[in-house]
C-alpha positions as CSV (number, residue, x, y, z in Angstrom):
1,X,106.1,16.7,-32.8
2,X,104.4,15.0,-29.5
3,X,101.3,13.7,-29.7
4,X,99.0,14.6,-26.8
5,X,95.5,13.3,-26.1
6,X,93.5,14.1,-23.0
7,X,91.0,12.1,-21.0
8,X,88.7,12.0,-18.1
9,X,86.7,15.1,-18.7
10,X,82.8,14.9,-17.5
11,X,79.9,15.9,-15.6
12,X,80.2,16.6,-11.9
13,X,78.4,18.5,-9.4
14,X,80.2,21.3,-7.2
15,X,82.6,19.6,-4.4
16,X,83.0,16.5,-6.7
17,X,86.3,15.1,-8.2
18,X,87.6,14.0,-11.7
19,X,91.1,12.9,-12.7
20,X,92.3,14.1,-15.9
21,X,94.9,12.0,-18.2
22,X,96.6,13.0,-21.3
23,X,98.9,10.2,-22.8
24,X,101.5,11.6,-25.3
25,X,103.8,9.4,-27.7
26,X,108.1,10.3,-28.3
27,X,110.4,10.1,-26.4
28,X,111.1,13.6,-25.0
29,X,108.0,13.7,-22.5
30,X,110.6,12.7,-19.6
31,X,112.6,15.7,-20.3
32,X,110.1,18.3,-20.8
33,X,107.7,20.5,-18.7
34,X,104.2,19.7,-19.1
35,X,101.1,21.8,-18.3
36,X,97.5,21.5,-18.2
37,X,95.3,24.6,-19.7
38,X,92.0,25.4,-19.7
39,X,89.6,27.8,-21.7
40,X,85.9,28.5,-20.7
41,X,83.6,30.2,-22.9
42,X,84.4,33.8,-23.9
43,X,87.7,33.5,-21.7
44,X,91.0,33.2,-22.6
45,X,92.9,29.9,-22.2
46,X,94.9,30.2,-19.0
47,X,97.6,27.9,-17.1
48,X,96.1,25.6,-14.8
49,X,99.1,23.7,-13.4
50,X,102.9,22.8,-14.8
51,X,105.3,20.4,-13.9
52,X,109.1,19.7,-14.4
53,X,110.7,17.1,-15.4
54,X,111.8,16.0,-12.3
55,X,108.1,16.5,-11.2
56,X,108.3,20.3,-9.5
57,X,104.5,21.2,-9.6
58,X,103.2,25.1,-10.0
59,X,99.5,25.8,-9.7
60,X,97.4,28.8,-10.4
61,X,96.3,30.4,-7.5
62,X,92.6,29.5,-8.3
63,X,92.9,26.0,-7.8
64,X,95.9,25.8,-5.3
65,X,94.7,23.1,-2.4
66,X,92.1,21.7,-4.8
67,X,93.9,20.5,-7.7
68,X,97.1,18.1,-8.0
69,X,99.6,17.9,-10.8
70,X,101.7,14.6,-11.6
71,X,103.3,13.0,-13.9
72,X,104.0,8.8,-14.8
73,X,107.5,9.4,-16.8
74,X,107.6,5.4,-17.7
75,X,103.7,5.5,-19.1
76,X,104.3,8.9,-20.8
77,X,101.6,10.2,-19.0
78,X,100.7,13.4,-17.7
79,X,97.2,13.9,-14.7
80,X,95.5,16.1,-12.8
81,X,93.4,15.0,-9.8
82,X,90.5,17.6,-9.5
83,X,88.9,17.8,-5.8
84,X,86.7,20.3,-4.3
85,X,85.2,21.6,-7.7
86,X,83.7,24.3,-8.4
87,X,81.0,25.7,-11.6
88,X,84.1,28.4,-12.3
89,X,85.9,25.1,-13.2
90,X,84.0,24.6,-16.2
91,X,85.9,24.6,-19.2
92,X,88.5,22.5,-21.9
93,X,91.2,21.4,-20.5
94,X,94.2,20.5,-22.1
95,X,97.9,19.3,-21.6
96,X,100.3,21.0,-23.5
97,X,104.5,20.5,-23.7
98,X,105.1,24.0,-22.6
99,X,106.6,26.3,-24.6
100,X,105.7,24.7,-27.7
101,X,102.9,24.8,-29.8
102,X,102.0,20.8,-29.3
103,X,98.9,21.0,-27.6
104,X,95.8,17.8,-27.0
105,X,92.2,18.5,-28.5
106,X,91.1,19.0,-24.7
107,X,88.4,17.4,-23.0
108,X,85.2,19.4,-21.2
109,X,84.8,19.3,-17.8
110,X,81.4,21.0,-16.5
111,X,80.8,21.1,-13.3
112,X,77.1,21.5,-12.4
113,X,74.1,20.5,-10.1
C-alpha cells in the first residue's frame, strides 16, 4: 500500500494562489496515475485533476485555466499549483493513486477575505 501525505493547504483570500504537495513512499508512483480530490462541507468528494504516468494532465472543468497538475517522478511527488481562487474552492484536498483505495488525510484549503 502507498503511503500519501499532502501539504500546502491554508488560508488565502479570493484571486490568491497556494501550491499543494503530497509526497508518497514505494516504488510504483512512477507508473501510476495520480489525482487530487477534494470534499467541501455537505458535498461529495469530487476529482479535481489526474495525471498519467507519463504526465498527461485532466482537469475538472471548474478549475480548468486556474489550476495546474504535475508530477516530480524522481522525488515521488505529486502538486497542484492553485491560481485565481475562488471561496467555491474551499475544501480537503487530497491525492489519491487512482483507482485504488490509497488515499492522503488531505489538507484544508479555505479561501476567504
Amino acid at each position: 500500500q502507498v503511503q500519501l501525505v499532502e501539504s500546502g493547504g491554508g488560508l488565502v483570500q479570493p484571486g490568491g494562489s497556494l501550491r499543494l504537495s503530497c509526497t508518497a513512499s514505494g516504488s510504483i508512483f512512477r507508473f501510476v496515475t495520480m489525482g487530487w480530490y477534494r470534499q467541501a462541507p455537505g458535498k461529495e468528494r469530487e476529482l479535481v485533476a489526474d495525471i498519467t504516468p507519463g504526465g498527461g494532465p485532466n482537469y475538472a472543468d471548474s478549475v480548468k485555466g486556474r489550476f495546474t497538475i504535475s508530477r516530480d517522478n524522481a522525488k515521488i511527488t505529486l502538486y497542484l499549483q492553485m491560481d485565481s481562487l475562488k471561496p467555491e474552492d474551499t475544501a480537503v484536498y487530497y491525492c489519491r493513486v487512482t483507482g485504488t483505495n490509497s488515499w492522503g488525510r488531505g489538507t484544508q484549503v479555505t479561501v476567504s477575505s
